[in-house]
C-alpha positions as CSV (number, residue, x, y, z in Angstrom):
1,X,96.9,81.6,106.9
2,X,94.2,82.1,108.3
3,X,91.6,81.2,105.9
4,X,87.9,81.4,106.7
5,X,84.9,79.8,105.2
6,X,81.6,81.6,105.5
7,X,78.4,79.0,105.2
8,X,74.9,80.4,104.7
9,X,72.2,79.5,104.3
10,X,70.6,81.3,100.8
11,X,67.8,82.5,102.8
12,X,69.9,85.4,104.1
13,X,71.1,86.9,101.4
14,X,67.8,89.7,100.8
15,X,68.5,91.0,104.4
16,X,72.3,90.4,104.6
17,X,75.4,91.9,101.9
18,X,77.5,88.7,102.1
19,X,80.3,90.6,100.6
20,X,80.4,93.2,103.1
21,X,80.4,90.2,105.7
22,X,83.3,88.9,103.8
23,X,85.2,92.4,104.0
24,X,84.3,92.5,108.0
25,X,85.8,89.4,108.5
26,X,88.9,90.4,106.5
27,X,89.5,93.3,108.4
28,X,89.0,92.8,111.8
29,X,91.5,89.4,111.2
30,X,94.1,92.2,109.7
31,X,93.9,94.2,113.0
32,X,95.0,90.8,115.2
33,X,98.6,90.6,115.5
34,X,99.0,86.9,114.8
35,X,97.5,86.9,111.5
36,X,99.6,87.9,108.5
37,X,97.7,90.1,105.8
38,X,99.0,88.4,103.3
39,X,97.5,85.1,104.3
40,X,94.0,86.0,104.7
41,X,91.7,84.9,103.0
42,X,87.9,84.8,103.4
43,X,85.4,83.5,101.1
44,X,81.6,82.4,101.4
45,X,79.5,79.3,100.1
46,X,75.8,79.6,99.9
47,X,74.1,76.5,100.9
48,X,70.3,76.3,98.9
49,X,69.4,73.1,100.6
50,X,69.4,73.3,104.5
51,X,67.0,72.0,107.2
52,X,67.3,73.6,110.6
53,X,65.5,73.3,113.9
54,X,61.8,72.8,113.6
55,X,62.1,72.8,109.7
56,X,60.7,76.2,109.1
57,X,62.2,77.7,106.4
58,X,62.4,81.3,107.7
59,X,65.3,79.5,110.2
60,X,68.9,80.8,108.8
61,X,72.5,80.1,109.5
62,X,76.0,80.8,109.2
63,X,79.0,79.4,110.0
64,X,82.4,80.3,110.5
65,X,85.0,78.0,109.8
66,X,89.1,79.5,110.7
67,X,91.6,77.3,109.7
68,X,95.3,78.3,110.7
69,X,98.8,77.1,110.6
70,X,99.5,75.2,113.9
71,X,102.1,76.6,116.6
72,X,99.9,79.5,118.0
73,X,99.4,79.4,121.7
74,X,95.5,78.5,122.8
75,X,95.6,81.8,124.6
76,X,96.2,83.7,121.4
77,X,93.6,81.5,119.2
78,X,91.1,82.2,122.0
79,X,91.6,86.2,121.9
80,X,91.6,85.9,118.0
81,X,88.3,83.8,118.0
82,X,86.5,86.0,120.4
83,X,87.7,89.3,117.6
84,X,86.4,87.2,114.9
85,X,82.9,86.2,116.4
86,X,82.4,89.4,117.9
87,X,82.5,90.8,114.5
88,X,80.4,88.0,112.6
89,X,77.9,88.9,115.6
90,X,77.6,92.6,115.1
91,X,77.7,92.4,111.7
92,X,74.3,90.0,112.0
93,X,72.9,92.2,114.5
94,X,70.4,94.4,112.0
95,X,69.1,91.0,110.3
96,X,68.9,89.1,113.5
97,X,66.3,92.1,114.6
98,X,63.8,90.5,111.8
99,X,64.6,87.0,110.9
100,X,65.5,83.9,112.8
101,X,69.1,82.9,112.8
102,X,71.6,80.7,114.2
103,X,75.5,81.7,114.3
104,X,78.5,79.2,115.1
105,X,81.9,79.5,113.9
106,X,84.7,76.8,114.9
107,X,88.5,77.1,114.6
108,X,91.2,74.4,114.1
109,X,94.5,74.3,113.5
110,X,96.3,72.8,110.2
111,X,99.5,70.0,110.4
112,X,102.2,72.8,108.3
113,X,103.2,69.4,107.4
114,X,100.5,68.1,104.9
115,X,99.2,71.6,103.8
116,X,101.7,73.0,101.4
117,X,101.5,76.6,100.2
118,X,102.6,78.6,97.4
119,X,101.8,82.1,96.2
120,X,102.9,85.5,95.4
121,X,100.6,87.8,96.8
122,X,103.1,89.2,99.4
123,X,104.9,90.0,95.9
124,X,102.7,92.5,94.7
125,X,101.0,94.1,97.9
126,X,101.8,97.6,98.9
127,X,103.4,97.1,102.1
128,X,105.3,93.6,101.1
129,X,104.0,92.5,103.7
């Protein structure tokens, strides 16, 4: 963990690389501390049918949904969350200059308990990490 879930709304994708957004995410949650490489994961699910604000369709969105393992102290979640956004929000910056968007992103913890996990990507990284 942590995974994050990109939503967009499909009227972004001519003015914004949604992969490159994907690798941003991925690599400013490698730089925080609390995050282990091996457990990121980032991936993003175009919405084609959306309604937002006044119902003009040049209005777009995204949202970031972080789910993690529970156990992390708020403080730490905060910091993190503030990293993440940060970087959702620069990222946006050159497409917000010319189209009408809304950003929000939302992070909540998982029970360990009822969320099992298998894999072997640690395995067959460089670092082992």
């Amino acid at each position: 963990m942590p995974h994050f879930h990109i939503e967009y709304s499909a009227n972004l994708e001519p003015n914004v690389d949604i992969g490159a957004l994907c690798e941003a995410i991925r690599a400013a949650a490698a730089e925080i501390e609390t995050f282990p490489t091996a457990g990121i994961r980032v991936r993003a699910t175009c919405c084609d049918h959306v309604a937002i604000a006044d119902g003009a369709a040049k209005h777009g969105f995204i949202d970031l949904s972080v789910r993690l393992r529970e156990g992390r102290p708020q403080d730490i979640k905060e910091e993190a969350m503030t990293r993440i956004f940060a970087t959702l929000k620069n990222f946006m910056a050159p497409a917000m200059q010319s189209q009408s968007i809304a950003l929000s992103a939302e992070m909540r913890d998982i029970n360990a308990a009822l969320s099992p996990k298998f894999g072997n990507i640690r395995d067959h990284m460089e670092d082992n990490l």
